[in-house]
Biopython code that builds the backbone (N, CA, C, O; Angstrom):
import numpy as np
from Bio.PDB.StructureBuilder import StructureBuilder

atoms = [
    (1, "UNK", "N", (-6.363, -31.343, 13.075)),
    (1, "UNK", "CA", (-5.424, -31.555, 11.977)),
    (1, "UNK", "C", (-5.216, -30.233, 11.262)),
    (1, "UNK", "O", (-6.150, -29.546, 10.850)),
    (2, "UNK", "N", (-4.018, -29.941, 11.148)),
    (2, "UNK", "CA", (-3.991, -28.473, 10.769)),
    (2, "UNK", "C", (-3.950, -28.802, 9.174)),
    (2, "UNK", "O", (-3.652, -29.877, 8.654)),
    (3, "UNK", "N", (-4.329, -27.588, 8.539)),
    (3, "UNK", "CA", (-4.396, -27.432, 6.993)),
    (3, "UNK", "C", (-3.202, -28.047, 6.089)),
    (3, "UNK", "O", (-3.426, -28.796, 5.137)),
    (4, "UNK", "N", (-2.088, -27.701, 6.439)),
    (4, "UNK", "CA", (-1.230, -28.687, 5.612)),
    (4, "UNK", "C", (-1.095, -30.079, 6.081)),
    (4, "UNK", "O", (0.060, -30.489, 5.971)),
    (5, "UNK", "N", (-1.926, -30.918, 6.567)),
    (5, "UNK", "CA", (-1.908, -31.864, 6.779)),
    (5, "UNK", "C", (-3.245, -33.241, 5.855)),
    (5, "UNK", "O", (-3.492, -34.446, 5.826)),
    (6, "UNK", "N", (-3.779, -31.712, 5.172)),
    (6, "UNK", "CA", (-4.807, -32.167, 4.437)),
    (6, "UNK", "C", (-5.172, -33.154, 3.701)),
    (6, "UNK", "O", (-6.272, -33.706, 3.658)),
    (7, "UNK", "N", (-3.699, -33.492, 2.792)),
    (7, "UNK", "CA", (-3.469, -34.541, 1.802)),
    (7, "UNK", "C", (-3.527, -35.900, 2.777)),
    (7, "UNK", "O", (-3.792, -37.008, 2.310)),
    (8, "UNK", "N", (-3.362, -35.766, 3.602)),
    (8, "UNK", "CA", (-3.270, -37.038, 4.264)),
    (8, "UNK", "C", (-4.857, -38.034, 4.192)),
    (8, "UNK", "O", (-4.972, -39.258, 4.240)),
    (9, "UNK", "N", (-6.331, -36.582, 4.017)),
    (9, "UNK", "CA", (-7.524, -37.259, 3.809)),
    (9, "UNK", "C", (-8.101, -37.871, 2.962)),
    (9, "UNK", "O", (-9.196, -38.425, 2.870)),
    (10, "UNK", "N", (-7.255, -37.719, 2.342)),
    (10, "UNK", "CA", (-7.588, -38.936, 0.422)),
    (10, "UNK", "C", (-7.881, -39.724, 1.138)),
    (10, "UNK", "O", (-7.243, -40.027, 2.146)),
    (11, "UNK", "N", (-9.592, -40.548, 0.513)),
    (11, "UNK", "CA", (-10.629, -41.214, 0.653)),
    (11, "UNK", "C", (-11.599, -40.949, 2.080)),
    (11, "UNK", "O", (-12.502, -41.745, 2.339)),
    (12, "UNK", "N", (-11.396, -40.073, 2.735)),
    (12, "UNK", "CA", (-12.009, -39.230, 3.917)),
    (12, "UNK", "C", (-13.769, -39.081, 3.180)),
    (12, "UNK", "O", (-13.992, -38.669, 2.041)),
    (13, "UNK", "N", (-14.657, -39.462, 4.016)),
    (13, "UNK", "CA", (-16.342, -38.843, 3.617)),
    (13, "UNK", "C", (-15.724, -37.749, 4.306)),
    (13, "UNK", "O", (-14.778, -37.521, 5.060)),
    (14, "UNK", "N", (-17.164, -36.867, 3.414)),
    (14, "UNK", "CA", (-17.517, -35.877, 3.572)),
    (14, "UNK", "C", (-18.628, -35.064, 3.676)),
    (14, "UNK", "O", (-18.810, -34.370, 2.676)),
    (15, "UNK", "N", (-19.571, -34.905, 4.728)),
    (15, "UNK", "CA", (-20.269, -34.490, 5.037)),
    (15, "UNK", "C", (-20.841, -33.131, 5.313)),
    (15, "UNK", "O", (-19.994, -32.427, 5.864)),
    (16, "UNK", "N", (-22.056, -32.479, 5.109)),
    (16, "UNK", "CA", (-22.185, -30.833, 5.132)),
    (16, "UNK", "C", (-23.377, -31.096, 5.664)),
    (16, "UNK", "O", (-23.837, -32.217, 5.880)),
    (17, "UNK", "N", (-24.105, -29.607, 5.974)),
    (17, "UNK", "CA", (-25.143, -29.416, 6.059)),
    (17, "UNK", "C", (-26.052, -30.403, 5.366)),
    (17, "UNK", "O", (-26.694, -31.266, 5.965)),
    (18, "UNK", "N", (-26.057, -30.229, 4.177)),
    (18, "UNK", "CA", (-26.555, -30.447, 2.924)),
    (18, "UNK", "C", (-26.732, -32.119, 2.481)),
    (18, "UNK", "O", (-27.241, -32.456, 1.412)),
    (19, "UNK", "N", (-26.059, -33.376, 3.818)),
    (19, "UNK", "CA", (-25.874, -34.711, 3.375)),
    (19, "UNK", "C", (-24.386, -34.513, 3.243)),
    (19, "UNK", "O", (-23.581, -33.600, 3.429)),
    (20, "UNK", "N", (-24.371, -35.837, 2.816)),
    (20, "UNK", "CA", (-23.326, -36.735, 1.792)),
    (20, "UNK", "C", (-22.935, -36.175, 0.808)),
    (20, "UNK", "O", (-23.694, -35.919, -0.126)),
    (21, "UNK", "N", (-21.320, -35.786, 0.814)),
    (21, "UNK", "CA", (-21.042, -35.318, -0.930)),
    (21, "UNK", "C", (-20.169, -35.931, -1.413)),
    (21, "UNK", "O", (-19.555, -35.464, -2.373)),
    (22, "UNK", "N", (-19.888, -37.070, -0.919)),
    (22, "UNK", "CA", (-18.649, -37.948, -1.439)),
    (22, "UNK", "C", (-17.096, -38.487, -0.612)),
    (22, "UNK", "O", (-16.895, -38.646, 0.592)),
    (23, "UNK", "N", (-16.234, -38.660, -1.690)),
    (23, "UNK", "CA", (-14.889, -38.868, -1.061)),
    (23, "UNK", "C", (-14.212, -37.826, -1.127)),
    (23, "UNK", "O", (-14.750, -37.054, -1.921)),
    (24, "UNK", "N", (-13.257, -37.392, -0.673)),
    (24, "UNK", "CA", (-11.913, -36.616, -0.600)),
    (24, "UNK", "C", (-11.469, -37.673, -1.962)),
    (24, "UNK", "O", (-11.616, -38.895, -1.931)),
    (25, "UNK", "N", (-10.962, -36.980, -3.009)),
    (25, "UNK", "CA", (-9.830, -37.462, -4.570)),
    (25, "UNK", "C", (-9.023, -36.901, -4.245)),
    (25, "UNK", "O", (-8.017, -37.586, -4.427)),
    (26, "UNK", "N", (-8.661, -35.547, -3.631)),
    (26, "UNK", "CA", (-7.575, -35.558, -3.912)),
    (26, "UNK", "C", (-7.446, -33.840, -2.863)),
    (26, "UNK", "O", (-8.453, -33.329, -2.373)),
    (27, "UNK", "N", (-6.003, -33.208, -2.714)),
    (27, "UNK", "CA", (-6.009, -31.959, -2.236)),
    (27, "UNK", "C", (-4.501, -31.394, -3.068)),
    (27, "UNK", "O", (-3.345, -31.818, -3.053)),
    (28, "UNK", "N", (-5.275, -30.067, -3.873)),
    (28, "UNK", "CA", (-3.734, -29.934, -4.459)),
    (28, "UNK", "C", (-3.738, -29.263, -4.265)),
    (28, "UNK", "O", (-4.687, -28.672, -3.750)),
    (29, "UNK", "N", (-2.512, -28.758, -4.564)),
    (29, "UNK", "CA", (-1.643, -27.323, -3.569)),
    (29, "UNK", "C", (-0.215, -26.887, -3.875)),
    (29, "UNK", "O", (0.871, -27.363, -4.206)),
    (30, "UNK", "N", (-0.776, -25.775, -3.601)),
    (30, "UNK", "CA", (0.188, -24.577, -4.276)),
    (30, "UNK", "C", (1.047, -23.322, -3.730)),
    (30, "UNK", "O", (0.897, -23.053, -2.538)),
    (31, "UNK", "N", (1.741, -22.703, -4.325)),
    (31, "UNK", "CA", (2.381, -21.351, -3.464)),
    (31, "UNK", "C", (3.652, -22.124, -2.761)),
    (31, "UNK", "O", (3.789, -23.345, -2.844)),
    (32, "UNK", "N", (4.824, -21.016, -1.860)),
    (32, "UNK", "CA", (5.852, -21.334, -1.354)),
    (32, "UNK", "C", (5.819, -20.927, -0.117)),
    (32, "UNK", "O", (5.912, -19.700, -0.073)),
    (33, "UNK", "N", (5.705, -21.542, 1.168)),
    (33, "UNK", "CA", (5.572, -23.137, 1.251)),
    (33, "UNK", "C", (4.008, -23.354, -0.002)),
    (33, "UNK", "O", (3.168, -22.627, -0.532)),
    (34, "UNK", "N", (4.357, -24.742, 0.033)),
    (34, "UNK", "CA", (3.171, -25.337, -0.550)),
    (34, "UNK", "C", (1.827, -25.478, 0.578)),
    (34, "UNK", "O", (1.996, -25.999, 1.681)),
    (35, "UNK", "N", (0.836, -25.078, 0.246)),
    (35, "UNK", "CA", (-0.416, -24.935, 1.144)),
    (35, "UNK", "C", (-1.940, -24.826, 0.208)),
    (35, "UNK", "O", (-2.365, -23.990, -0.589)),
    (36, "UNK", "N", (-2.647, -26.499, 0.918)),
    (36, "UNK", "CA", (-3.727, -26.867, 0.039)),
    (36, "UNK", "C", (-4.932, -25.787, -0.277)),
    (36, "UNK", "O", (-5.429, -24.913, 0.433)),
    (37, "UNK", "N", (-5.179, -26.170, -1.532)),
    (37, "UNK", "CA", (-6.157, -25.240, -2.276)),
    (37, "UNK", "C", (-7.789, -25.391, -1.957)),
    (37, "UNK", "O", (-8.585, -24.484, -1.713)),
    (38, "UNK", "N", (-7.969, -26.448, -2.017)),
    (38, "UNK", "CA", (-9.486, -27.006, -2.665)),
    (38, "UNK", "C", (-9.574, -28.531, -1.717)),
    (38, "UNK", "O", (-8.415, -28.784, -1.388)),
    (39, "UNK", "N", (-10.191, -29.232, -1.365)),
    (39, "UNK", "CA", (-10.629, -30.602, -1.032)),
    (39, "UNK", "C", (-11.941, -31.101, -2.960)),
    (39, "UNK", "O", (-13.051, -30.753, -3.362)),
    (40, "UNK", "N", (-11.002, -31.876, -3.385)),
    (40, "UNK", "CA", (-11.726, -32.333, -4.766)),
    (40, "UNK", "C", (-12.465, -33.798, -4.241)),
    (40, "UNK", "O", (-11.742, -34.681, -3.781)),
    (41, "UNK", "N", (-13.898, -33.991, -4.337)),
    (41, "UNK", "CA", (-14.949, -34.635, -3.756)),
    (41, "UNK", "C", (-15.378, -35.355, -4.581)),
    (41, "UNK", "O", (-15.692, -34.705, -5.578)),
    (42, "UNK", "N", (-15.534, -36.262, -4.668)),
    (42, "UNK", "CA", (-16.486, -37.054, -5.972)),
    (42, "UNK", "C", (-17.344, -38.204, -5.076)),
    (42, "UNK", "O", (-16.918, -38.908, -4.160)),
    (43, "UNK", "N", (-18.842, -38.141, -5.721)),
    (43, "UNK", "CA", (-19.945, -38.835, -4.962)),
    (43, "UNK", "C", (-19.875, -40.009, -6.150)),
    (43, "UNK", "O", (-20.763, -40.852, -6.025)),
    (44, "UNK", "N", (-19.038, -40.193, -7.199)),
    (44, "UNK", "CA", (-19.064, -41.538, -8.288)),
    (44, "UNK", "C", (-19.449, -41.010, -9.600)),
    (44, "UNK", "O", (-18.976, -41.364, -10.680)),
    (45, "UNK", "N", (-20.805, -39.686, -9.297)),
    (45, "UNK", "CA", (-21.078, -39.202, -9.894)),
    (45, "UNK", "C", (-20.606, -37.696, -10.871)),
    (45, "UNK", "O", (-20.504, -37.407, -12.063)),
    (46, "UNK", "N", (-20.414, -37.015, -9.543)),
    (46, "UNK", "CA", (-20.095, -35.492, -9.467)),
    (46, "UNK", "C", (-19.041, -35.348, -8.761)),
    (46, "UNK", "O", (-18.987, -35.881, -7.653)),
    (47, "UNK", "N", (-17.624, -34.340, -9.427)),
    (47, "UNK", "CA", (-17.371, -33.556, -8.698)),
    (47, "UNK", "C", (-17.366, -32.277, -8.583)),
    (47, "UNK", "O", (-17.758, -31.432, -9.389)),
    (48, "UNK", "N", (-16.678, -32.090, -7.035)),
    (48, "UNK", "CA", (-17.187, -30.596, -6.046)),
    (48, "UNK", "C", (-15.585, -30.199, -5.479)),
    (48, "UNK", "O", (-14.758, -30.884, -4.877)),
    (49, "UNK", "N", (-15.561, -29.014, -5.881)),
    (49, "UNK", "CA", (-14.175, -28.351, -4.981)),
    (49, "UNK", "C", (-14.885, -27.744, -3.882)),
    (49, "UNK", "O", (-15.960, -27.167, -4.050)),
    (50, "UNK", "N", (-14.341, -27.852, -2.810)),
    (50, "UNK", "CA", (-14.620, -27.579, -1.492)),
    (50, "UNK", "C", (-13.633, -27.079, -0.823)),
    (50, "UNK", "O", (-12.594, -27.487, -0.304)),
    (51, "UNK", "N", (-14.427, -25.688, -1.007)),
    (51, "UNK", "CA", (-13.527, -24.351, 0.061)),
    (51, "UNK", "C", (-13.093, -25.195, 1.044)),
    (51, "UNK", "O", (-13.901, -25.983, 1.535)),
    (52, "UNK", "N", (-11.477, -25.158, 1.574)),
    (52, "UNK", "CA", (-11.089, -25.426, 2.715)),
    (52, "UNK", "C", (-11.436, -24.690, 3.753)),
    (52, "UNK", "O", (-10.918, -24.926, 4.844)),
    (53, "UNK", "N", (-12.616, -23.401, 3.562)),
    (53, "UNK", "CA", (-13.518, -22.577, 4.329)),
    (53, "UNK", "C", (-14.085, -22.713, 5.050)),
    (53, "UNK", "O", (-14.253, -22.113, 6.112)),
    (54, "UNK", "N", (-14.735, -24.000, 4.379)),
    (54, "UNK", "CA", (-15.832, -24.948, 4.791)),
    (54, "UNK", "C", (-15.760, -25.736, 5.653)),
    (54, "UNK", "O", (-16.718, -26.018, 6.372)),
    (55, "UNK", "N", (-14.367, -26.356, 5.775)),
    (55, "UNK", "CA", (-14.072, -27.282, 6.903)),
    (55, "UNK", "C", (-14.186, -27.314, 8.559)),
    (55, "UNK", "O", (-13.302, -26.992, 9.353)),
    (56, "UNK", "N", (-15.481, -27.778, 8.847)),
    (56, "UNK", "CA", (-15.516, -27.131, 10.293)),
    (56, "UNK", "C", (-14.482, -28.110, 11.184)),
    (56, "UNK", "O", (-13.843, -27.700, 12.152)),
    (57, "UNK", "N", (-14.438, -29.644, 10.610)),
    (57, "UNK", "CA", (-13.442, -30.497, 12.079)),
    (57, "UNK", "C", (-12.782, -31.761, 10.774)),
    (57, "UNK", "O", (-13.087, -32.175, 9.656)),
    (58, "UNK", "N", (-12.187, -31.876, 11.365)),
    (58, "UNK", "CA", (-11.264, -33.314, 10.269)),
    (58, "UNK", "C", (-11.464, -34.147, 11.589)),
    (58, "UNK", "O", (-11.215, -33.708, 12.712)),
    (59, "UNK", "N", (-12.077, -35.752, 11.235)),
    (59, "UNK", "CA", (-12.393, -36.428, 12.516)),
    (59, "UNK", "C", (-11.515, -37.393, 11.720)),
    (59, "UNK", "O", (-11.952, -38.083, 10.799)),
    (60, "UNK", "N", (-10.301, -37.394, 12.122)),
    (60, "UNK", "CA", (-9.236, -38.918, 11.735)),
    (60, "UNK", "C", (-9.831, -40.349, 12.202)),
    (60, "UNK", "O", (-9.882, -41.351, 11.489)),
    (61, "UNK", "N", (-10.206, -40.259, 13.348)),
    (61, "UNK", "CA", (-10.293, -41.573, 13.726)),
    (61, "UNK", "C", (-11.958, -42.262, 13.113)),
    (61, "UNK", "O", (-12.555, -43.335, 13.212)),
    (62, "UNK", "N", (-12.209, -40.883, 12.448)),
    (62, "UNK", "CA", (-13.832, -41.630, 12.045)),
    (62, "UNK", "C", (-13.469, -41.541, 10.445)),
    (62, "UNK", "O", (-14.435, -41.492, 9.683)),
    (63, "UNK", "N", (-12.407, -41.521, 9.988)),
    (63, "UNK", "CA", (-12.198, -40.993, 8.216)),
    (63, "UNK", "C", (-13.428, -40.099, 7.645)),
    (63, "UNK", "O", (-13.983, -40.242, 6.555)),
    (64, "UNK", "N", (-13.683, -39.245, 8.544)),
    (64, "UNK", "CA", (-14.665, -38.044, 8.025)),
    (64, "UNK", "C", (-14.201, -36.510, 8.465)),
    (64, "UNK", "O", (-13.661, -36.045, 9.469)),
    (65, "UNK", "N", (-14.772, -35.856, 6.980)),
    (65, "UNK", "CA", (-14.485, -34.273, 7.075)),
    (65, "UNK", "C", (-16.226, -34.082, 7.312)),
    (65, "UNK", "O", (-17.196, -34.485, 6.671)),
    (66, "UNK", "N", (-16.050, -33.128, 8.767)),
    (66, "UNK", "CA", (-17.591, -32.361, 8.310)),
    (66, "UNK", "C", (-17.201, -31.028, 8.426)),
    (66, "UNK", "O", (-16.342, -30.484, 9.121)),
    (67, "UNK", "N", (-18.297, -30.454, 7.306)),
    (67, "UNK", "CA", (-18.213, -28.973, 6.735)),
    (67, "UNK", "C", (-19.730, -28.018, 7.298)),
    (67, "UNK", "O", (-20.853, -28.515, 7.379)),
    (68, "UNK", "N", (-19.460, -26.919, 7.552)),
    (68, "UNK", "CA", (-20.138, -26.019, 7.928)),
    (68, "UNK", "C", (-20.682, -25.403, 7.173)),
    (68, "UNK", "O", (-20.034, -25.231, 6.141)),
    (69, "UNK", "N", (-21.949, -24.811, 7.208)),
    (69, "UNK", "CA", (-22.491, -23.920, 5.908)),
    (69, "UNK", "C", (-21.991, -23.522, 4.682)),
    (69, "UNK", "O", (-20.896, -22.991, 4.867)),
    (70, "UNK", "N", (-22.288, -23.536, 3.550)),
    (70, "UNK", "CA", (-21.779, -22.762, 2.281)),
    (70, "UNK", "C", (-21.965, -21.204, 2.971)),
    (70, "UNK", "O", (-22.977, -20.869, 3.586)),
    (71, "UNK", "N", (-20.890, -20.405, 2.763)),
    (71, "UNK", "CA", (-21.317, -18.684, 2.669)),
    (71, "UNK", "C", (-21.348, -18.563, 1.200)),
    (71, "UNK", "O", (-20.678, -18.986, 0.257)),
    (72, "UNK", "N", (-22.298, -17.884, 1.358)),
    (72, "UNK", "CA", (-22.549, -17.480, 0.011)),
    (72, "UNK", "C", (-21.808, -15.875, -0.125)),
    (72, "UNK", "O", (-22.224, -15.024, 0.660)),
    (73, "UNK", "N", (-20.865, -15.536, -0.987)),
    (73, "UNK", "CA", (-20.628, -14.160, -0.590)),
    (73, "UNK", "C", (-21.419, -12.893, -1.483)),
    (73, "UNK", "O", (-21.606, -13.077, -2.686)),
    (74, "UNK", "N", (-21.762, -11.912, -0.989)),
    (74, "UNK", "CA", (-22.802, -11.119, -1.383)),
    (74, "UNK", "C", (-22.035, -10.113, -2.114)),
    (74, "UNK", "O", (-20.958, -9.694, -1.691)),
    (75, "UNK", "N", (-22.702, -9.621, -3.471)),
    (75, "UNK", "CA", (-22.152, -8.699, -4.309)),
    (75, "UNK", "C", (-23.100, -7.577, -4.346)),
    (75, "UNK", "O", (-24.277, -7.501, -3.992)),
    (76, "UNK", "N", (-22.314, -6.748, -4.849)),
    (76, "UNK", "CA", (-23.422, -5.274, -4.849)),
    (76, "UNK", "C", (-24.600, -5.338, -6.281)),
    (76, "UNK", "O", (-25.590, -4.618, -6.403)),
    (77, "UNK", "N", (-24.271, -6.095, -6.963)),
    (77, "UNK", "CA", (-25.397, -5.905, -8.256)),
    (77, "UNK", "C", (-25.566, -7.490, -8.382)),
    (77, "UNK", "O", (-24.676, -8.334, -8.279)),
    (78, "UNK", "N", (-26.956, -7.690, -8.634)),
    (78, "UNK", "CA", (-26.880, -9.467, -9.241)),
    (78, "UNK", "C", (-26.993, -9.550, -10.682)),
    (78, "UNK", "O", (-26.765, -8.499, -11.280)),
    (79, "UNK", "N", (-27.192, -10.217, -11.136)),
    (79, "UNK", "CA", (-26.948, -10.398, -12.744)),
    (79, "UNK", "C", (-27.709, -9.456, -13.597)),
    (79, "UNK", "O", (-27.307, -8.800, -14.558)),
    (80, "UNK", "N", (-29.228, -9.533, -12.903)),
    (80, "UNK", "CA", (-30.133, -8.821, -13.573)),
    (80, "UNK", "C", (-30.000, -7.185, -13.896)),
    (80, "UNK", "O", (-30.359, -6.545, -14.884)),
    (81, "UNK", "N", (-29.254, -6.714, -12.504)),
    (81, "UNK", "CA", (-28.966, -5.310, -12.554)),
    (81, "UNK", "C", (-27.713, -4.890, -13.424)),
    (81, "UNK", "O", (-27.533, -3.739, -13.820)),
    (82, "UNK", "N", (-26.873, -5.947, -13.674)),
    (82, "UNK", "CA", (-25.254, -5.328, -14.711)),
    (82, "UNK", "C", (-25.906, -5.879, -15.811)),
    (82, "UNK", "O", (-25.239, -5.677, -16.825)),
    (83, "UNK", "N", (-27.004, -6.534, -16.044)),
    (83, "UNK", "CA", (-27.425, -6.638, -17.736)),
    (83, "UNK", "C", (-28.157, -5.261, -18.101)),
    (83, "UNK", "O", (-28.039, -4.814, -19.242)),
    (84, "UNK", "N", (-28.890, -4.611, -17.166)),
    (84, "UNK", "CA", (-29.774, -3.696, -17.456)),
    (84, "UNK", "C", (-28.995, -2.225, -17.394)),
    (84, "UNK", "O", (-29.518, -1.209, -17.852)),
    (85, "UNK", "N", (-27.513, -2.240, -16.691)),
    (85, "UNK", "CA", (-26.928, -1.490, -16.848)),
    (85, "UNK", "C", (-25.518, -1.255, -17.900)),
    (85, "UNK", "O", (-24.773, -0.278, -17.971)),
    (86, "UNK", "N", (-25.493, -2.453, -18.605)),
    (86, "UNK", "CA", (-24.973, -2.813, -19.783)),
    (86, "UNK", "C", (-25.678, -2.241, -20.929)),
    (86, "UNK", "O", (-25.131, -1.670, -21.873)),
    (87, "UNK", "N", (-26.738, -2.405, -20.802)),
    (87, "UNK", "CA", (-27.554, -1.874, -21.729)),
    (87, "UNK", "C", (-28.307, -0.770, -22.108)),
    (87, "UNK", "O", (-29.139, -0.627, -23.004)),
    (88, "UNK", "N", (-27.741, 0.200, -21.026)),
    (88, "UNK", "CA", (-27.983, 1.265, -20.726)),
    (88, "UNK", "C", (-27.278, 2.376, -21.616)),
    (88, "UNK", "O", (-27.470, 3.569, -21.380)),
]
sb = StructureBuilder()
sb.init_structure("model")
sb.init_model(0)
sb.init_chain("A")
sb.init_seg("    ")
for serial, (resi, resn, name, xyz) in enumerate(atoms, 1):
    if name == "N":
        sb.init_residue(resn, " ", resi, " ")
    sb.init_atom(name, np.array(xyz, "f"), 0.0, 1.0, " ", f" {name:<3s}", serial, name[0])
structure = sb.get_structure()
């Protein structure tokens, strides 16, 4: 299922590494053409925007998204080092 076809997964599970994170609420989207932003997740409890990054397969016939690792992306200083150089 290609990416602009996304909206179509409202109420889709969603699955990661990590378990269960809920339903697909919603996919909004933006820019010209229009092309989805975020997959918005809610477990009843919480919600989660979910990099369309993340999406490793859209399984239609099973109403499930499964997602592939979080990347975490790596910065050159972590918090501790721009406080200590703030204060410098």
């Amino acid at each position: 299922m290609a990416a602009a076809h996304l909206e179509d997964t409202v109420g889709y599970r969603v699955e990661g590494p990590e378990g269960y994170l809920g339903l697909v609420q919603g996919v909004p989207q933006a820019g010209r053409p229009l092309r989805p932003l975020v997959l918005v997740v809610s477990d009843g409890e919480t919600v989660r925007f979910v990099s369309l990054r993340r999406v490793a397969a859209v399984l239609p016939f099973e109403h499930r998204i499964a997602l592939g690792p979080r990347h975490v992306a790596s910065a050159p200083f972590d918090r501790a080092e721009r406080e200590r150089e703030a204060a410098a």
